[in-house]
N, CA, C and O atoms as CSV, one atom per row, in Angstrom:
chain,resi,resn,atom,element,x,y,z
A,1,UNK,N,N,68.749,171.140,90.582
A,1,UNK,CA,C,67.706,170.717,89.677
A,1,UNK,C,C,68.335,170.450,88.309
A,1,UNK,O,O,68.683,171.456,87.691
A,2,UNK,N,N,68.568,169.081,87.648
A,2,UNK,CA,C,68.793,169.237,86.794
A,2,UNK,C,C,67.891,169.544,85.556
A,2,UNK,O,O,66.664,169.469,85.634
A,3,UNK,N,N,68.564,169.902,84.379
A,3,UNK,CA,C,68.068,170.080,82.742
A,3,UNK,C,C,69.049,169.924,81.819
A,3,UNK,O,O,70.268,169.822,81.952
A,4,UNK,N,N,68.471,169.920,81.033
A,4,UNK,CA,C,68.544,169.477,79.289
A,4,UNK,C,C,70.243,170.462,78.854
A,4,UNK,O,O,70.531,171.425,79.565
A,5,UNK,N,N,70.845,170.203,78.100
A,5,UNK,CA,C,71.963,171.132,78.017
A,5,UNK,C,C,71.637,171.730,76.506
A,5,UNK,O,O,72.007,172.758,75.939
A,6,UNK,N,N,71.028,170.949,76.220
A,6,UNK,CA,C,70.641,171.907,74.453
A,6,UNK,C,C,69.718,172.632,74.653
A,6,UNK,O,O,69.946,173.824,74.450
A,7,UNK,N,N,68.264,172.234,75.140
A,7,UNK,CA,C,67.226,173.174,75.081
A,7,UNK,C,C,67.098,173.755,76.771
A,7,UNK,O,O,66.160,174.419,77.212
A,8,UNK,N,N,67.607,173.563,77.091
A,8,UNK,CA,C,67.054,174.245,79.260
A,8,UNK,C,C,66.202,173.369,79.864
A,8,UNK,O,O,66.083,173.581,81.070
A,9,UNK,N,N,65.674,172.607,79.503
A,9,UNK,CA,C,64.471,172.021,79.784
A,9,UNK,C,C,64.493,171.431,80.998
A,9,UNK,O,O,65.293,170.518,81.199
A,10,UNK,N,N,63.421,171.959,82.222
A,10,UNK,CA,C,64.004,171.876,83.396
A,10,UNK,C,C,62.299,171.551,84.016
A,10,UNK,O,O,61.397,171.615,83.181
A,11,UNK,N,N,61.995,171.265,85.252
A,11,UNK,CA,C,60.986,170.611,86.142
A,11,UNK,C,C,60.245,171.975,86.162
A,11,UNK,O,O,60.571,173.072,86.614
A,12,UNK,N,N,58.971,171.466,85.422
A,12,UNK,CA,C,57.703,172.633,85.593
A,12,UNK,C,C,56.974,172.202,86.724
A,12,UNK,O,O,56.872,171.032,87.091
A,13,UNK,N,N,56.376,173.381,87.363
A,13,UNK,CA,C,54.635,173.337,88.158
A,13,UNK,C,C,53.846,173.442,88.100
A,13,UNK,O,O,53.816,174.276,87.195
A,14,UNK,N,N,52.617,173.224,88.424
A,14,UNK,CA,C,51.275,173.381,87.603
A,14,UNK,C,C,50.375,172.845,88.725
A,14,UNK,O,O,50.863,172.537,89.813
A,15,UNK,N,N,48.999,172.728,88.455
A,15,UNK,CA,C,48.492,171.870,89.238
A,15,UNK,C,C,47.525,170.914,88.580
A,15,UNK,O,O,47.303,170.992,87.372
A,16,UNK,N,N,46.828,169.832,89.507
A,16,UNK,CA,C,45.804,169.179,88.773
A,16,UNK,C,C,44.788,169.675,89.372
A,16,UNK,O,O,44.657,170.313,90.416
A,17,UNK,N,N,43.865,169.190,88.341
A,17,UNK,CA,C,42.384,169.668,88.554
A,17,UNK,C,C,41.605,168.602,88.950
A,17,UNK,O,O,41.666,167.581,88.265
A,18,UNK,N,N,40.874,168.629,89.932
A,18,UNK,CA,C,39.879,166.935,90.084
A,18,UNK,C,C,38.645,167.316,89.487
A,18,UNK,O,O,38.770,168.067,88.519
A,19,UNK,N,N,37.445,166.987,89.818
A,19,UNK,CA,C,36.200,166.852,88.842
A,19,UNK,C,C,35.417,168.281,89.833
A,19,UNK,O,O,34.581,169.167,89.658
A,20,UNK,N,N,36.090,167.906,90.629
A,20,UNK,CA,C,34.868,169.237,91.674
A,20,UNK,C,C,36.024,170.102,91.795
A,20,UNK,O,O,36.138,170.480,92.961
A,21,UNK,N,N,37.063,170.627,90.910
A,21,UNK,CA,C,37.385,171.758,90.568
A,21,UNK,C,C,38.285,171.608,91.600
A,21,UNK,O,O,39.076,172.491,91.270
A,22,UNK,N,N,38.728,171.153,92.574
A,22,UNK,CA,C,39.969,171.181,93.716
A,22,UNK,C,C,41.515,171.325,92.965
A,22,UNK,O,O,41.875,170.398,92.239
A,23,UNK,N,N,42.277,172.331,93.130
A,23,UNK,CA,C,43.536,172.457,92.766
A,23,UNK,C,C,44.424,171.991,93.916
A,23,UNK,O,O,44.324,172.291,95.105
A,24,UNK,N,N,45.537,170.997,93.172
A,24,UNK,CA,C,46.276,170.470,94.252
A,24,UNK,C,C,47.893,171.073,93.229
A,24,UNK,O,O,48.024,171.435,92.060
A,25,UNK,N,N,48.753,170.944,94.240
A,25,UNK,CA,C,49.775,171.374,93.335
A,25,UNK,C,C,50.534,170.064,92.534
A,25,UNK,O,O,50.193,168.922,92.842
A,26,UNK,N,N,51.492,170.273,91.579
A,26,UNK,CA,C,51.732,169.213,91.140
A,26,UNK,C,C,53.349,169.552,90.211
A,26,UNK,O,O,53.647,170.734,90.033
A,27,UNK,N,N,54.351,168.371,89.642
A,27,UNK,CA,C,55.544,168.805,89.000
A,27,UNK,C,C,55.212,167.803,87.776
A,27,UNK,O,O,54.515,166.793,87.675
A,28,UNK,N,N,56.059,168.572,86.857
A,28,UNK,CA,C,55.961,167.841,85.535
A,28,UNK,C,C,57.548,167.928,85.495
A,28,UNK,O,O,58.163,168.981,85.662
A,29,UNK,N,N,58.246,166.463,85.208
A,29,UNK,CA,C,59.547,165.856,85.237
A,29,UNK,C,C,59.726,165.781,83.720
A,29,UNK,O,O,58.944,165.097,83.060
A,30,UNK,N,N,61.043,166.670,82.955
A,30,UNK,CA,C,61.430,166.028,81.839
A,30,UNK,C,C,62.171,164.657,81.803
A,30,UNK,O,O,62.829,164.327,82.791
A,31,UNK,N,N,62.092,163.780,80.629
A,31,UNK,CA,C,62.793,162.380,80.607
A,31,UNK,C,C,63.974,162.896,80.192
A,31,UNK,O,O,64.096,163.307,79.038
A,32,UNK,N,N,65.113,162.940,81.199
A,32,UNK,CA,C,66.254,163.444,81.140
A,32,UNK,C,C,66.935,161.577,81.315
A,32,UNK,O,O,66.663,160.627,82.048
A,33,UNK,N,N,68.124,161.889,79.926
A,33,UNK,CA,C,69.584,160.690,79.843
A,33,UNK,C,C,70.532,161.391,79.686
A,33,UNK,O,O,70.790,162.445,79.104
A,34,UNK,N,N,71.035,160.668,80.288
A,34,UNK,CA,C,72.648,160.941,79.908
A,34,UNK,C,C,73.363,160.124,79.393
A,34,UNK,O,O,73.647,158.949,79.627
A,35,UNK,N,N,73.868,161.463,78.044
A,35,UNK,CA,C,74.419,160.414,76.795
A,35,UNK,C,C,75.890,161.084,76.711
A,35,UNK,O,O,75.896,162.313,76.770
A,36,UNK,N,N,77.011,160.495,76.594
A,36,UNK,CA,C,77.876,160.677,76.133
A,36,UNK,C,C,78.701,161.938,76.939
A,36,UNK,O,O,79.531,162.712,76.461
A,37,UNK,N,N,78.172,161.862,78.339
A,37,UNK,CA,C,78.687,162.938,79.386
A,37,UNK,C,C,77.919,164.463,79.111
A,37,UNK,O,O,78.446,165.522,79.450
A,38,UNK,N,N,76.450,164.364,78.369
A,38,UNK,CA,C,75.640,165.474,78.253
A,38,UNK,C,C,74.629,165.058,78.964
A,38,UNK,O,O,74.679,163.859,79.237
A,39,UNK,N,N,73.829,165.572,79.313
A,39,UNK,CA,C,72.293,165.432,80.151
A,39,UNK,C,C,71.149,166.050,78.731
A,39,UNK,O,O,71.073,167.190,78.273
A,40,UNK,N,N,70.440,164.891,78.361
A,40,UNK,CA,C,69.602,165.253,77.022
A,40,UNK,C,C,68.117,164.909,77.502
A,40,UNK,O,O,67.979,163.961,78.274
A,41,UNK,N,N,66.927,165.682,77.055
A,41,UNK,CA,C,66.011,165.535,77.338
A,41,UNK,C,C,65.478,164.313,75.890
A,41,UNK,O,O,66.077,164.127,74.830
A,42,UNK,N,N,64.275,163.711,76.341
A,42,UNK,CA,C,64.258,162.521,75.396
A,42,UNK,C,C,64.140,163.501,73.404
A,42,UNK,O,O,64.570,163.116,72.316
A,43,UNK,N,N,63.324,164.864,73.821
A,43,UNK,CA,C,62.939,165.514,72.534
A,43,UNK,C,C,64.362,165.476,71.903
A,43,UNK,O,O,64.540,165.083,70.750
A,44,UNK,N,N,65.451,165.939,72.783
A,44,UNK,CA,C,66.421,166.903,71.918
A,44,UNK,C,C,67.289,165.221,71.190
A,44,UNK,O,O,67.539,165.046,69.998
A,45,UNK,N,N,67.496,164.509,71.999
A,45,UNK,CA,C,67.761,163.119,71.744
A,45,UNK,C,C,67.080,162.640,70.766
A,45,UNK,O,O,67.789,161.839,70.158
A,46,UNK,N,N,66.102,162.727,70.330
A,46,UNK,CA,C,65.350,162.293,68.913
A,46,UNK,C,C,65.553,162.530,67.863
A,46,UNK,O,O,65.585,161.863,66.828
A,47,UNK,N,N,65.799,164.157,68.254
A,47,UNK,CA,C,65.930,165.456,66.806
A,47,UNK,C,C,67.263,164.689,67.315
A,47,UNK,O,O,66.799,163.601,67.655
A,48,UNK,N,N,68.634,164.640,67.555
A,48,UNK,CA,C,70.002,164.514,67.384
A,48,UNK,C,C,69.606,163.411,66.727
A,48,UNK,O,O,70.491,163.314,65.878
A,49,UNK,N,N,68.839,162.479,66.545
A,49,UNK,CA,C,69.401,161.182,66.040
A,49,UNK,C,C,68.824,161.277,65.091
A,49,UNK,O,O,68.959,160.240,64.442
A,50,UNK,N,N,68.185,162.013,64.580
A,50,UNK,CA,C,67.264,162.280,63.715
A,50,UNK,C,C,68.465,163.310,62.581
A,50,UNK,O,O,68.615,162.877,61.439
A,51,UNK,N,N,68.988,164.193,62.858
A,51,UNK,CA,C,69.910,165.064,62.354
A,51,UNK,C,C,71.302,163.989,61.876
A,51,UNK,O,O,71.911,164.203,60.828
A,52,UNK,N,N,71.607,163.027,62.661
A,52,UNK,CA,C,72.525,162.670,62.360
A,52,UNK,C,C,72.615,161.061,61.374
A,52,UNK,O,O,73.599,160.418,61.009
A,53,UNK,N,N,71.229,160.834,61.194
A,53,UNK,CA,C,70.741,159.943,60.225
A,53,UNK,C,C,70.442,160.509,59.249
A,53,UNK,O,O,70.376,159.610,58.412
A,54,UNK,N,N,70.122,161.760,58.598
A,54,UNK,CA,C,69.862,162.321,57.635
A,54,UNK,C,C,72.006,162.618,56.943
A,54,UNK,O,O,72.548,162.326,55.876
A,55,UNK,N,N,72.457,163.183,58.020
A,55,UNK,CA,C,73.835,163.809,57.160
A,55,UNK,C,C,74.361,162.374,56.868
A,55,UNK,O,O,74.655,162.387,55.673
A,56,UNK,N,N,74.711,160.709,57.568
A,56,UNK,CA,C,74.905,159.881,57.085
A,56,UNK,C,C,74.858,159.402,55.900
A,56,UNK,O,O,75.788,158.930,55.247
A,57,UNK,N,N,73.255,159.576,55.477
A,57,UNK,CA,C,72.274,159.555,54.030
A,57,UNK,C,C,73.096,160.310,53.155
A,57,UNK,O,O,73.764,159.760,52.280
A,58,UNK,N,N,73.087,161.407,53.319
A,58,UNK,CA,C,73.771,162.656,52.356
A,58,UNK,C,C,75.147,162.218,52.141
A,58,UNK,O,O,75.436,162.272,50.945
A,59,UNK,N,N,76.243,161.738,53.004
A,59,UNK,CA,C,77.314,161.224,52.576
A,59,UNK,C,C,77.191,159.881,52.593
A,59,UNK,O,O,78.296,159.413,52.868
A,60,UNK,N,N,76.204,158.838,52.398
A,60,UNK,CA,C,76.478,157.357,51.560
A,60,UNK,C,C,75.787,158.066,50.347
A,60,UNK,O,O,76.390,157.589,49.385
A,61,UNK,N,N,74.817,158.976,49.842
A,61,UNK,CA,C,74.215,159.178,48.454
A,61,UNK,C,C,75.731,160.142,47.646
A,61,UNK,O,O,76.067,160.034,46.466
A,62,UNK,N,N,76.151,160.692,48.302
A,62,UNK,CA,C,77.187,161.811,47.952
A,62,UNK,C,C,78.619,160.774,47.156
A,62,UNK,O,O,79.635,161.336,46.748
């Protein structure tokens, strides 16, 4: 099963609910890429690009 290498983030279970209350089972899939020979979930991939556009800023203002 893969996951996320920064945060764990790995295939949950749960179920759905229909209108007359029937529970069926069900998986919730993280949007897992692979970047740069890491396995990143799309969150942690945001915040990285997000972290690394801010220190850029700081050394072109610096």
């Amino acid at each position: 099963m893969a996951h996320c290498t920064v945060c764990g983030n790995t295939t949950q279970f749960g179920n759905t609910l229909s209108r007359s209350l029937q529970r069926t089972k069900r998986t919730m899939k993280p949007n897992l890429q692979k970047v740069g020979g890491l396995v990143l979930c799309t969150r942690c991939l945001r915040s990285l690009r997000k972290r690394i556009r801010d220190v850029a800023a700081k050394a072109v203002a610096a």
